[in-house]
Structure formats: structure tokens, C-alpha cells
N, C-alpha and C positions, 0 to 999 in steps of 0.2 A: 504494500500500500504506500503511494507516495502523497505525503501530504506536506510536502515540502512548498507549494504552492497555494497554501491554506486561506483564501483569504478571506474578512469576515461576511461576505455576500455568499461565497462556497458555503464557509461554516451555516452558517444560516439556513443556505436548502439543505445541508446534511440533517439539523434539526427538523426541518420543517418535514422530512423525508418521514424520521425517526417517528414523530409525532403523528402523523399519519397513518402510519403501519398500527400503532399504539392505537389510535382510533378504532380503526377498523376492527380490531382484536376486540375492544371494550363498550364501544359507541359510545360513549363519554359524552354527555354534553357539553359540560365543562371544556373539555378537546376540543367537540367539535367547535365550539366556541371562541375559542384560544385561535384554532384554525381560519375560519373567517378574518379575523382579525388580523392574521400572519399573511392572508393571503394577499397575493401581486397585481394590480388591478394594471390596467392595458397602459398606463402611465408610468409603470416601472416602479410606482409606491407604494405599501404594504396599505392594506382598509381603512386600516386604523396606523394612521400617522407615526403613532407616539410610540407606535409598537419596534420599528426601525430606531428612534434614539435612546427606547430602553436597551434594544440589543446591542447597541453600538457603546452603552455605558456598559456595558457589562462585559463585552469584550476588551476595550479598556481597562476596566477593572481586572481581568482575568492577565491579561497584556502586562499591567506595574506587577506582578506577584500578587496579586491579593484575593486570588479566587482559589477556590479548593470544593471537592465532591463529598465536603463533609456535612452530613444531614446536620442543619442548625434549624429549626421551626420556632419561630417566636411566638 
């Protein structure tokens, strides 16, 4: 697997890929939810706006060291 060319628009449809499969296994509305909102309208911008500069902080964030796959729920 080369992911040497990683960048966060890739990253993103790897999620949105991931999240979809997840879907479909669960029918989640919550997902399916999440999904709409994720998704790319004919303008190249995700539904919902906000949804692009949450990912983009948090690639960022993942980016300085400060991300980690450890369950925290507040």
C-alpha cells in the first residue's frame, strides 16, 4: 500500500469510503446522516460547509502530533 501521497482530500474519501461500507452493514441513521452531510455536491463542496473545515482542523491537528486512536468520550 502506498500512501506516500496521502493527501487530506484522499484521506477524506478513504473515510468517507470506510463510513459507507459501515453504513451499509448497520443502516445507521446517525451515518446515514453524517453521510449526506460528507457528501460532494456538483460544486466540489461537501453539503454541509462546515463539514470540510472540521476535517481540515483535525487533520491539522493530527498533522502538529496531537491526534491519537485513543477512545476519550467526554
Amino acid at each position: 500500500m502506498n500512501t506516500e501521497n496521502l493527501t487530506p482530500e484522499i484521506a477524506y474519501l478513504a473515510m468517507y469510503e470506510f463510513l459507507v461500507e459501515l453504513y451499509q452493514r448497520t443502516e445507521s441513521d446517525e451515518l446515514g446522516s453524517l453521510l449526506g452531510n460528507m457528501s460532494y455536491l456538483a460544486d466540489g463542496e461537501t453539503a454541509d460547509p462546515a463539514v470540510w473545515k472540521d476535517w481540515m482542523r483535525c487533520v491539522d491537528k493530527v498533522l502538529a502530533g496531537r491526534g491519537d486512536a485513543e477512545l476519550k468520550l467526554r
